[in-house]
Every structure is written in structure tokens, then in C-alpha cells.
C-alpha positions as CSV (number, residue, x, y, z in Angstrom):
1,X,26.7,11.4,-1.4
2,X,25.4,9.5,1.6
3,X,24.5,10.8,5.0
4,X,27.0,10.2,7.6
5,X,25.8,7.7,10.6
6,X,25.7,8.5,14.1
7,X,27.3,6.0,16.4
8,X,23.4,5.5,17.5
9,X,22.9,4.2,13.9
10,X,20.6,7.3,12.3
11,X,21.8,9.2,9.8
12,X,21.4,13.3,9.6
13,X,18.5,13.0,7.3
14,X,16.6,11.1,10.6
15,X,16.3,14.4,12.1
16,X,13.4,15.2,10.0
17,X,11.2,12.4,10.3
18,X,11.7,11.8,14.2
19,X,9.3,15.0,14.6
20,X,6.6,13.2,12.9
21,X,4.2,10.6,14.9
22,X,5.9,7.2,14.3
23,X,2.3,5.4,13.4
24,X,1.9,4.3,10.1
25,X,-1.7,3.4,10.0
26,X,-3.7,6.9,9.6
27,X,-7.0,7.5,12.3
28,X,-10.0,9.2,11.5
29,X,-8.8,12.7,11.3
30,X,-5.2,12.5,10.9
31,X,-3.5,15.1,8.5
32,X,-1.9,13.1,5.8
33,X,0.5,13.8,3.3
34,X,0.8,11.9,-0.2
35,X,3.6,10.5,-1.0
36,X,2.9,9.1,-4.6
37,X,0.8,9.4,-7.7
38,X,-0.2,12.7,-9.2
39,X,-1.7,14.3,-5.8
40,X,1.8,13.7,-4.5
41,X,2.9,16.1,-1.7
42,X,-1.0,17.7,-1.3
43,X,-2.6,17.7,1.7
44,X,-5.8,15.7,2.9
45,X,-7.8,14.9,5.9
46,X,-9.0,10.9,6.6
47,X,-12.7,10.7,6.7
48,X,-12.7,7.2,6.7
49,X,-10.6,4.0,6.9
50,X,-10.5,1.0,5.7
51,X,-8.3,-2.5,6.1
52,X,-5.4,-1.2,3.8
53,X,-6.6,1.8,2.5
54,X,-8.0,5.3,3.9
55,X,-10.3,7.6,2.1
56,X,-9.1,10.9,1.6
57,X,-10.6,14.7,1.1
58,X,-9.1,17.9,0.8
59,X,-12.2,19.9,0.2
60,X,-11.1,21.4,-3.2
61,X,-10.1,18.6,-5.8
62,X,-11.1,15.6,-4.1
63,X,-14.7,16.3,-2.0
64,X,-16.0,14.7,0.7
65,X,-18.9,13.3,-1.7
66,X,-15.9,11.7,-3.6
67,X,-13.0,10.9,-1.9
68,X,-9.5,10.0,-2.8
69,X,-9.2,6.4,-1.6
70,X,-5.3,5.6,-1.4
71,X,-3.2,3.1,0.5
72,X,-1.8,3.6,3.4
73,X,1.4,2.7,3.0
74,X,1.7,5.8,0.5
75,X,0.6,8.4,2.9
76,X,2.7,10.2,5.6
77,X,0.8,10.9,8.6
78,X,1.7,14.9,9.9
79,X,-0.8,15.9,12.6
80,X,-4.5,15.7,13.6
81,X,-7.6,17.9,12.6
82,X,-8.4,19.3,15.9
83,X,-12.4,21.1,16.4
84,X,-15.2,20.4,14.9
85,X,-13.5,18.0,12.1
86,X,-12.5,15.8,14.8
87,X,-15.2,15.9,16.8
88,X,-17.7,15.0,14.1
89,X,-15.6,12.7,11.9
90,X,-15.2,10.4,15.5
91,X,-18.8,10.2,16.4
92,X,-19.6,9.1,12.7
93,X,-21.0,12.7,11.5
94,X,-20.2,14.1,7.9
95,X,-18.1,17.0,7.8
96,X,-18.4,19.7,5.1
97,X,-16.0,20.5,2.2
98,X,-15.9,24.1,4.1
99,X,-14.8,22.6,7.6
100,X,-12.5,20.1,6.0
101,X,-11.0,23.8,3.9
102,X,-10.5,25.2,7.2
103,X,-9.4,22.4,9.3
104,X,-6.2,22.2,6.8
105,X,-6.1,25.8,6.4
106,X,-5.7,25.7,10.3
107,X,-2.9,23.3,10.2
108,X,-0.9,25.0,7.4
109,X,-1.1,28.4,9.5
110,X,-0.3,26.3,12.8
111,X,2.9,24.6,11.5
112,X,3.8,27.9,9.6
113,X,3.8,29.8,12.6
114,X,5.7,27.0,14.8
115,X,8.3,27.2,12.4
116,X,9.0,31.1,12.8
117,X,8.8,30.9,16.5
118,X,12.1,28.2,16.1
């Protein structure tokens, strides 16, 4: 069945991804979501870019000493790392598997909590 249109054009599915920042290239320290391939739906921070392609760690499966590299085009960006993640990852610092952990364990409780308080 497809979603009815507004007269504005966007459909009741929109809803959802107007929340989400509307860039589509990741930044150093964006929370992305994968879309596709096995790792689909996981979450990862970028700890580098790259012209078409980020490089990805979650800490657990895919370490900082080995990151994920994926494209961007099949990632969904859905916040930012904020602390000491940021902070290092933008001055050209490595980060730790253990502060990369946290940082997404932060997020997860932040959006969690966000969603109770609506």
C-alpha cells in the first residue's frame, strides 16, 4: 500500500527522516548508521574520511586499529559524538576502542531517554 501525499508533496513516511540532519556526507565524528551489507543497521563512529568513503569503528567488531571502510552513500548519518571523541578525533588525535564504546553508549542512552520524555 503506498503512503498517502500531503498537498506539500511528502508522504507520512517523511515524518521520520525530517528529524535526521539533511547532510549526506558524514564529518569526523558523526554517528552513522549502516544501511547495507552484513553490519546493516549497527552503529559506528567516523574516525576518518575519505573522497567517497569514511572509515568506520564501533569499538567491538570493527576497532579503531581496523576500521570498517564503507561508502558514504550507504550510511545514514544520526547525530554527533560529543566529549572527548570529538574533541580528539578533530584535532587529529586517536581515540580509544573504550572512548569510541562509550561515546555510542552515550548516544544510545541519550536518544533512548529523548524518546520517553515524548
Amino acid at each position: 500500500m503506498k503512503d498517502e501525499q500531503d498537498p506539500d508533496g511528502k508522504s507520512e513516511g517523511d515524518a521520520v527522516t525530517d528529524s535526521l540532519p539533511h547532510r549526506k556526507i558524514p564529518e569526523l565524528a558523526d554517528i552513522v548508521m549502516s544501511n547495507n551489507g552484513r553490519d546493516a543497521g549497527k552503529k559506528f563512529i567516523v574516525i576518518e574520511k575519505q573522497e567517497n568513503y569514511s572509515l568506520l569503528a564501533d569499538g567491538k567488531g570493527r576497532r579503531c586499529e581496523k576500521p570498517k571502510l564503507k561508502k558514504n552513500k550507504h550510511m545514514t548519518i544520526i547525530g554527533k559524538a560529543s566529549g572527548i571523541v570529538e574533541g580528539k578525533l578533530t584535532s587529529g588525535d586517536k581515540v580509544t576502542n573504550n572512548e569510541v564504546r562509550r561515546a555510542i553508549k552515550e548516544y544510545n542512552e541519550e536518544s533512548s531517554s529523548q524518546a520517553w520524555e515524548e
